[in-house]
C-alpha positions in Angstrom: 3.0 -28.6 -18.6 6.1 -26.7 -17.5 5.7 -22.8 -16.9 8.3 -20.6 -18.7 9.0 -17.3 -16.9 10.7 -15.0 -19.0 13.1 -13.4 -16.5 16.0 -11.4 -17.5 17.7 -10.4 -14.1 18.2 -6.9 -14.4 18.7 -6.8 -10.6 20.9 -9.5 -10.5 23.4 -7.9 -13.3 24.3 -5.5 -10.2 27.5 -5.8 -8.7 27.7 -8.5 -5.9 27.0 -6.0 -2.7 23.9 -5.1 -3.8 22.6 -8.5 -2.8 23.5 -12.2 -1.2 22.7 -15.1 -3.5 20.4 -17.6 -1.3 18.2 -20.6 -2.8 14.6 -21.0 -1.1 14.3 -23.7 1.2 11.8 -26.3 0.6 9.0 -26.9 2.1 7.2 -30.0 3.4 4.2 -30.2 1.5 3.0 -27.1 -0.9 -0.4 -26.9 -1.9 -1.9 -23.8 -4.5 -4.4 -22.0 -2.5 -4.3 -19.4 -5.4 -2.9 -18.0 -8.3 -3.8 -14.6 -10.3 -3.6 -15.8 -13.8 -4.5 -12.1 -15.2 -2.0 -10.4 -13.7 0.8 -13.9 -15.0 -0.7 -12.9 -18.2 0.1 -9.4 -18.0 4.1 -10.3 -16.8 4.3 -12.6 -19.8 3.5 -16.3 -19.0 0.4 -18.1 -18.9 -0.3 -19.9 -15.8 -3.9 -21.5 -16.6 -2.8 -24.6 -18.2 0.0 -25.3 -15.6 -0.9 -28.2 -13.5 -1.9 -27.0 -9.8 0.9 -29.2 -8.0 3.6 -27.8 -10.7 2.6 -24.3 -9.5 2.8 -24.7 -5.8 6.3 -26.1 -6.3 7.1 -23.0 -8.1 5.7 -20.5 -6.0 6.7 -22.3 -2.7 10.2 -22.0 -4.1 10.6 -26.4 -4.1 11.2 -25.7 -7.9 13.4 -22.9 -9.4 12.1 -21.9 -13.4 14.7 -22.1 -15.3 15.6 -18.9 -15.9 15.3 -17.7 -12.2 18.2 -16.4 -10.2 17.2 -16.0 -6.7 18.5 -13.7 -4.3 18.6 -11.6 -1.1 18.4 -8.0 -1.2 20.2 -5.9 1.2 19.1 -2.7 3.0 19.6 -0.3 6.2 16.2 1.4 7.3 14.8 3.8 10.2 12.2 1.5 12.3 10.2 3.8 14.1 12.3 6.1 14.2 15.9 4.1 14.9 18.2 3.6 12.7 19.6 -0.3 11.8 22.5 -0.3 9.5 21.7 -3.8 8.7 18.5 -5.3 7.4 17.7 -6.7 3.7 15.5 -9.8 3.2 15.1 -12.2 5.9 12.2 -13.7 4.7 11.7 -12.8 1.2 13.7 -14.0 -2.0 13.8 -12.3 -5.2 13.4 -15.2 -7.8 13.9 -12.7 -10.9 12.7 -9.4 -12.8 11.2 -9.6 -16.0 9.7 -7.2 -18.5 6.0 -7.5 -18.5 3.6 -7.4 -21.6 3.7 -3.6 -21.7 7.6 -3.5 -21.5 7.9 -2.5 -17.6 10.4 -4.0 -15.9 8.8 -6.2 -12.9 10.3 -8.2 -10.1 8.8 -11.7 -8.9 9.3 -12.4 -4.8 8.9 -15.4 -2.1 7.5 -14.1 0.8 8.7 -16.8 3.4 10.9 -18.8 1.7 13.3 -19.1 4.3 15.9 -17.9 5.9 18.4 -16.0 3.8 22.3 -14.0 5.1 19.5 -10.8 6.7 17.5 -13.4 8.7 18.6 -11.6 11.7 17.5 -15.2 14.2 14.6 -15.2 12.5 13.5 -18.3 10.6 12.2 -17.2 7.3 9.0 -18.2 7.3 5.5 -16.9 6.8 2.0 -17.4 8.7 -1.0 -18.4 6.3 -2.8 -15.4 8.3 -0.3 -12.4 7.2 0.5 -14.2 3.5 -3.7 -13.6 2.9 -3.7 -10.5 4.5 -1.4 -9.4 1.8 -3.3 -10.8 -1.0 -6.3 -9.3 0.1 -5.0 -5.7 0.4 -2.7 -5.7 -2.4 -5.5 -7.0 -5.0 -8.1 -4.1 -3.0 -5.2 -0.9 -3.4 -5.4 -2.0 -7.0 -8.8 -1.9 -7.5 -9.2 1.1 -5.5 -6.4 2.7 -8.1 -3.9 2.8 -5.5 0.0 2.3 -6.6 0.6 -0.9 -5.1 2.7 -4.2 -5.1 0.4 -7.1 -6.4 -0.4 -10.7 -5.3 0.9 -13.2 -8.2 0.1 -16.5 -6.0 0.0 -18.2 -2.2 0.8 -21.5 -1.0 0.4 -23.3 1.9 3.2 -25.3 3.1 2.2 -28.3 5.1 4.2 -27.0 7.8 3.4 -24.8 11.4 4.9 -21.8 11.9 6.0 -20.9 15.5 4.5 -16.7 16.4 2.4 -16.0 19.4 0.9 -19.6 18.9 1.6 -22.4 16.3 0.3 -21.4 13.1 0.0 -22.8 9.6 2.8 -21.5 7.0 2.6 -20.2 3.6 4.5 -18.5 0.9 3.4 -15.6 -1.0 4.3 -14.1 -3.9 4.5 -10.5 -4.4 4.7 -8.5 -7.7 6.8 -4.9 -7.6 8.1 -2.5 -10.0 10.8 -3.0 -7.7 11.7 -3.7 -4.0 14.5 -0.6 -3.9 13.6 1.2 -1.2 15.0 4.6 0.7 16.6 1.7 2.7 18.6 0.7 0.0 19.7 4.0 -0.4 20.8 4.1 3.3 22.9 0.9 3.2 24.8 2.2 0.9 25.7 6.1 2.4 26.4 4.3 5.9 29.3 2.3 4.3 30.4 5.2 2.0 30.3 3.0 -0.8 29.9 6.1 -3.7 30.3 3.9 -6.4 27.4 1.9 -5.7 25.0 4.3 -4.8 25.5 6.5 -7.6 24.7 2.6 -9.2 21.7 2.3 -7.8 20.6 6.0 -8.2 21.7 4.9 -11.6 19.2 1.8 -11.9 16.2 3.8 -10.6 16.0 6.4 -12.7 16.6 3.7 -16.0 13.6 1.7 -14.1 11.3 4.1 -12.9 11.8 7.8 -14.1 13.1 7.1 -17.9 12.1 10.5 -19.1 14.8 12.2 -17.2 17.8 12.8 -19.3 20.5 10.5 -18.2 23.0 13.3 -19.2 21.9 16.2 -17.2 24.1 17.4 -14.2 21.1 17.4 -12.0 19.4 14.1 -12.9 20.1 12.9 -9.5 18.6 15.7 -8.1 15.6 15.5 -10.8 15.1 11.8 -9.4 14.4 12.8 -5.7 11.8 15.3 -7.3 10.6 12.7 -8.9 10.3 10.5 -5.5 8.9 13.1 -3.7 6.0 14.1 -6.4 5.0 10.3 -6.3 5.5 9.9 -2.7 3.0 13.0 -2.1 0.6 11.9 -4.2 0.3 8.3 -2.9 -0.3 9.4 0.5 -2.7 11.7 -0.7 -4.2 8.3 -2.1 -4.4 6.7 1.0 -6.2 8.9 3.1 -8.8 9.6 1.0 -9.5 6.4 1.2 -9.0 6.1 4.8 -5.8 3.5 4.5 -3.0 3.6 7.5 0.1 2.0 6.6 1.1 0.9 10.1 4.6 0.7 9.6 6.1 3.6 7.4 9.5 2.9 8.2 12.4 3.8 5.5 12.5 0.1 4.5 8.5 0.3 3.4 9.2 3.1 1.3 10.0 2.4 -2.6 11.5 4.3 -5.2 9.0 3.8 -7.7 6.0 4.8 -5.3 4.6 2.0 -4.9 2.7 0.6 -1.3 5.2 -2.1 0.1 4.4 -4.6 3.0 0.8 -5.1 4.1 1.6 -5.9 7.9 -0.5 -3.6 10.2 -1.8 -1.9 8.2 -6.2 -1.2 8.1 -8.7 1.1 6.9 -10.8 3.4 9.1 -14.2 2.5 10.6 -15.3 5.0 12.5 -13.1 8.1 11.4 -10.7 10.1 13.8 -7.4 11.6 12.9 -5.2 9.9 15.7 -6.4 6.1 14.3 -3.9 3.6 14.9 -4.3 0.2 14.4 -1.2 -1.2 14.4 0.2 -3.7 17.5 3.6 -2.1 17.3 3.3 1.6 16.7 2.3 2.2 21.1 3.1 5.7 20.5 1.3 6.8 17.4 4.5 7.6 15.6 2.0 6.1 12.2 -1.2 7.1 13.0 -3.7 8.2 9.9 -3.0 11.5 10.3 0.9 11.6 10.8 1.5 10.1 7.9 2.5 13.0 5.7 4.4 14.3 8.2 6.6 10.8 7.9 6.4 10.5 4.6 8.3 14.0 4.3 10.6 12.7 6.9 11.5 9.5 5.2 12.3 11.7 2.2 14.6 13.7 4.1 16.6 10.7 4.7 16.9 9.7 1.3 18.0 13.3 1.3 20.9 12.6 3.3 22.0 9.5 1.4 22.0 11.6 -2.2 23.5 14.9 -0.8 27.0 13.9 -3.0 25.4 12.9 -6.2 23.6 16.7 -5.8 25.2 19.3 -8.2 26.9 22.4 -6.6 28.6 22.1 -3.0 27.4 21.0 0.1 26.1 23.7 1.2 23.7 24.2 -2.7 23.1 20.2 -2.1 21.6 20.9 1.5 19.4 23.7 0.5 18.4 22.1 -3.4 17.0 19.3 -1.2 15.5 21.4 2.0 13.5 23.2 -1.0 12.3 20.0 -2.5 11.2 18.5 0.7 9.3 21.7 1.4 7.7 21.3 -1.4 6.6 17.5 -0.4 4.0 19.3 2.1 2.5 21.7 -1.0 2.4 18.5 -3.1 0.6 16.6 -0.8 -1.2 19.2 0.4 -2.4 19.3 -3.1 -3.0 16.0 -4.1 -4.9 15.4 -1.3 -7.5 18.1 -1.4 -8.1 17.7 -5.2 -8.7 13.7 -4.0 -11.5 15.6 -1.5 -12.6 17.7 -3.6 -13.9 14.4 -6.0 -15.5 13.0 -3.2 -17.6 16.0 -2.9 -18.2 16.3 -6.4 -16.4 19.0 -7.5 -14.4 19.5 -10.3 -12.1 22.2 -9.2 -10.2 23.5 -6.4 -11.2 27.1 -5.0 -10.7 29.3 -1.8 -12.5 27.8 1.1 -12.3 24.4 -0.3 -9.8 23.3 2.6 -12.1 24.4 5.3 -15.0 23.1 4.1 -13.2 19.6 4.1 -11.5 20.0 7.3 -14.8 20.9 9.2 -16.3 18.3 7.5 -13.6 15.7 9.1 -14.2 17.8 12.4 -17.3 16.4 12.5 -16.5 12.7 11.5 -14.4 12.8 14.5 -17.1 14.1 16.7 -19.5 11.6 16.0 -17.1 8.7 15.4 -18.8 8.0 11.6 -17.9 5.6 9.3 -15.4 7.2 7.1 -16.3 5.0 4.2 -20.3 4.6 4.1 -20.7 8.8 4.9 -18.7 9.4 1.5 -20.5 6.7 0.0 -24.0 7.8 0.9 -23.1 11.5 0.6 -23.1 11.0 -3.6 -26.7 10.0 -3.4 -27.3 13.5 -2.0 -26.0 15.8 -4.8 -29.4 17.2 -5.7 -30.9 19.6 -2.9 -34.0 17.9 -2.7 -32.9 14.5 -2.7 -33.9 12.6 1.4 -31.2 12.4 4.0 -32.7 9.8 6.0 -30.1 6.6 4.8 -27.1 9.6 5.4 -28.4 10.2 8.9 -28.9 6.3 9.7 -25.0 6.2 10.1 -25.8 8.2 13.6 -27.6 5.5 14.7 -24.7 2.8 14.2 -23.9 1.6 18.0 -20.2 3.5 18.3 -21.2 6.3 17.1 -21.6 9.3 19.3 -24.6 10.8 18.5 -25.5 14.3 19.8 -28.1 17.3 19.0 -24.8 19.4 18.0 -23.6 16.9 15.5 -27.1 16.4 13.8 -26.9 20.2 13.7 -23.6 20.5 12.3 -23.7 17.8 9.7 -27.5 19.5 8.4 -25.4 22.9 8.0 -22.6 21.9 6.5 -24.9 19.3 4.0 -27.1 22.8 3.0 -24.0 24.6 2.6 -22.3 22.2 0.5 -25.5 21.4 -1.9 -25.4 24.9 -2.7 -22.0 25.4 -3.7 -21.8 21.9 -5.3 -25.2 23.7 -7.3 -23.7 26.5 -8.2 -20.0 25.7 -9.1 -21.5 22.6 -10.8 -23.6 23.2 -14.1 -23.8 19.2 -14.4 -24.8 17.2 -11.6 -25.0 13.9 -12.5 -21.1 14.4 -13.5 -20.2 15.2 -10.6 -22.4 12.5 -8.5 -20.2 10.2 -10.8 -17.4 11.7 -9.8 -17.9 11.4 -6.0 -19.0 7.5 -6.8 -15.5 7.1 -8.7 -13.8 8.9 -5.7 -15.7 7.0 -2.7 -15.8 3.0 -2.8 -18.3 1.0 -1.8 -16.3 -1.8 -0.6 -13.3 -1.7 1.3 -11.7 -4.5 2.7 -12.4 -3.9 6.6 -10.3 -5.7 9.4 -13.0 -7.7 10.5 -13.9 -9.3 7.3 -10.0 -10.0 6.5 -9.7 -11.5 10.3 -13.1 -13.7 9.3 -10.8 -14.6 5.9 -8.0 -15.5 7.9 -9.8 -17.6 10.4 -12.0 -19.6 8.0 -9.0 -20.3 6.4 -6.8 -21.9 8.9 -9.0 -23.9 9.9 -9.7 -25.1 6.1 -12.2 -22.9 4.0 -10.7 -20.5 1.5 -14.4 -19.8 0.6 -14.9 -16.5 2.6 -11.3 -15.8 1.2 -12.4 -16.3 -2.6 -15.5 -14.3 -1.7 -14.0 -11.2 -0.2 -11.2 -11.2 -3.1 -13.8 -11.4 -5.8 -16.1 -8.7 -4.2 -13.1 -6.5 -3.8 -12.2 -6.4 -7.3 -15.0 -3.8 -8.0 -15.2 -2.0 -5.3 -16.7 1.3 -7.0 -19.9 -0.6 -7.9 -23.4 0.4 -6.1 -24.3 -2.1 -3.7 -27.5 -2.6 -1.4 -27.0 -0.8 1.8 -27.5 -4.1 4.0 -24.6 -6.0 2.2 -22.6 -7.3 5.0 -19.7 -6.5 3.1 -20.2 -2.7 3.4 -21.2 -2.5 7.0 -19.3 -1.6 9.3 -18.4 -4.3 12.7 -20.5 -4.2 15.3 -18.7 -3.6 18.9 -18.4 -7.8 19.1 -16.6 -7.6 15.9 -14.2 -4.8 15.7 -10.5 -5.9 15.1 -9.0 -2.7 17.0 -5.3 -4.6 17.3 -3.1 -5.4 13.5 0.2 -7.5 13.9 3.5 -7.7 11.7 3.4 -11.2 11.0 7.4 -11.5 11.0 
């Protein structure tokens, strides 16, 4: 049976600098490895009576639907920190946008599909190792309630992809609100192209901020508000959940707030502020904790590019946005302690609350803990009289830096904190829920994606399937042996994440 994707090609409507026209190039030999028919449902098509071999010709690109009008997007972007006036999609192809079952606007996009006008010497292609690597974490941010791209399929494509070593290729598709970017942004100001920046600014705020009044002088301004608010807030997201990006460049940054491009990224083991996992970042520029710091400088280059579309003169436009992107830190600051203050079961913010949570990281750091099981193990602990014993087993993990001071420390700070939650809380099995809801269970670690990855070059997609379909609740209670929650043992740590470009 033939699949019908309703695309409409907003995107595409643009005029022709916003993007290069490319087909995908074939592949040798595409075979499904997996498809997400909930989420095809949701964006309008049903995939479950599609013959396997029909799909992986689709979402390989060998076969364009009908309706598809594939292209290239471009883009400029800040990598770590240095500014290229010329990126867009090397690897990736934009097959369409469509409006989903709830009447959002959605795009569908290849993931190595070849080389497109951006390739830059590259060759377009995608390892099997980094395509499931961004299934997996797309599919855990969204069960974790995290903004987030999503996984619609991958494919394997009978051919070897040429990295550090020879490795199997594949093709992924990846789901978006949009792939607009403050890179996007940037290409645009650095040619001085007005017209078609105040375009795109245009297409944003129709896409992702509608209830801002298309008429007002300082909708333009109102939309980097908007950008900033949702920016805060999903970095407050992420580190309450221990996440790193890895690479928060201004091309990994999207206008509709949204995590882009799983390549380095991880989540925490054992806690400390200065984590970095990723192969590329040598100088910490990403690290766990830096990354409001470059969220609120990423902003401040979108900034730049929207100075002109600002109402008043320079001079107003320059301090309009300075006050905005001072108000970034507040909002984050915000976000991020409200997101803390759930884990620890309250229901309200008060004075003190931001110590209490910063000495309680203090001693995270000291001891090395693991960032997810504390939180986790902390909600069974709401009621004073309740046994720390399976709390205080995390000191005996083999990393962990265990010390008379840090027993001390953590057995103040857990009296001090059962008697406030006591006595700002009149109901404590609400906010033990609360915490629970705040603090998953599951997260998908770097050693259990690496195990994924390995099984499945060499042929088993069974610890893939396994990890995906345990991922998908990761709030649930689950036995404190599950090898799934633990955290690696020295032998199994995965300390290094790579790009996979």
């Amino acid at each position: 049976m033939a699949l019908h994707i309703p695309f409409s090609n907003a995107y595409a409507q643009l005029p022709e600098q916003f993007y290069a026209r490319v087909l995908p190039t074939k592949v040798k030999k595409p075979d499904l490895i997996r498809v997400n028919h909930p989420l095809a449902a949701q964006l309008g098509f049903d995939t479950t009576a599609t013959e396997p071999q029909t799909l992986a010709d689709i979402f390989s690109g060998n076969t364009l639907p009908d309706e598809a009008d594939p292209l290239a997007m471009v883009y400029s972007g800040h990598q770590f920190g240095q500014l290229n006036p010329q990126l867009g999609d090397g690897r990736a192809i934009l097959l369409g946008d469509l409006l989903d079952s709830t009447g959002q606007r959605k795009d569908i996009q290849l993931k190595g599909a070849g080389t497109t006008p951006f390739s830059r010497m590259g060759d377009g292609r995608c390892p099997l190792g980094p395509a499931l690597r961004e299934y997996i974490l797309c599919e855990a941010m969204h069960a974790l309630g995290v903004p987030t791209t999503r996984a619609l399929a991958v494919v394997s494509t009978g051919e070897r992809v040429v990295r550090e070593r020879l490795e199997p290729g594949a093709v992924f598709t990846r789901v978006a609100a949009s792939h607009i970017r403050v890179g996007t942004f940037q290409y645009f100001a650095l040619r001085r192209d007005a017209e078609a920046l105040k375009t795109l600014a245009d297409q944003v705020i129709t896409r992702h901020y509608p209830d801002i009044d298309v008429s007002a002088d300082d909708k333009y301004l109102q939309m980097f508000t908007a950008i900033c608010r949702r920016q805060a807030d999903l970095i407050a997201r992420w580190m309450n959940i221990g996440f790193i990006h890895g690479v928060m460049n201004t091309d990994n940054m999207t206008a509709s707030g949204e995590t882009i491009d799983y390549g380095p990224c991880a989540f925490i083991d054992a806690f400390h502020r200065e984590t970095v996992f990723s192969s590329i970042d040598r100088h910490g520029r990403y690290a766990y904790i830096n990354q409001p710091a470059i969220g609120q400088w990423n902003l401040a280059r979108l900034a730049e590019t929207l100075l002109s579309l600002f109402p008043g003169d320079e001079q107003q436009s320059v301090e309009q946005a300075t006050g905005i992107l001072q108000d970034f830190a507040q909002w984050h600051q915000d976000a991020w302690l409200a997101g803390f203050n759930r884990k620890l079961g309250f229901a309200t913010i008060e004075e003190g609350d931001k110590e209490r949570a910063e000495a309680l990281l203090d001693l995270l750091q000291q001891g090395g803990l693991d960032f997810t099981l504390f939180f986790r193990r902390l909600s069974d602990l709401v009621a004073a009289d309740t046994g720390r014993s399976e709390l205080f087993a995390l000191l005996d993990y083999p990393e962990v830096r265990k010390t008379s001071a840090l027993e001390q420390g953590l057995t103040q700070w857990l009296d001090n904190w059962q008697q406030d939650l006591t006595s700002r809380e009149s109901d404590l099995s609400a906010a033990q829920q609360r915490m629970k809801a705040a603090s998953p269970a599951l997260i998908p670690r770097n050693h259990q994606v690496q195990a994924a990855i390995q099984a499945a070059e060499e042929g088993d997609f069974s610890v893939f399937e396994q990890l995906l379909t345990a991922l998908q609740t990761p709030y649930r209670d689950i036995a404190a042996d599950d090898p799934l929650s633990t955290p690696p043992t020295p032998q199994q740590q995965v300390l290094k994440t790579f790009c996979g470009t």
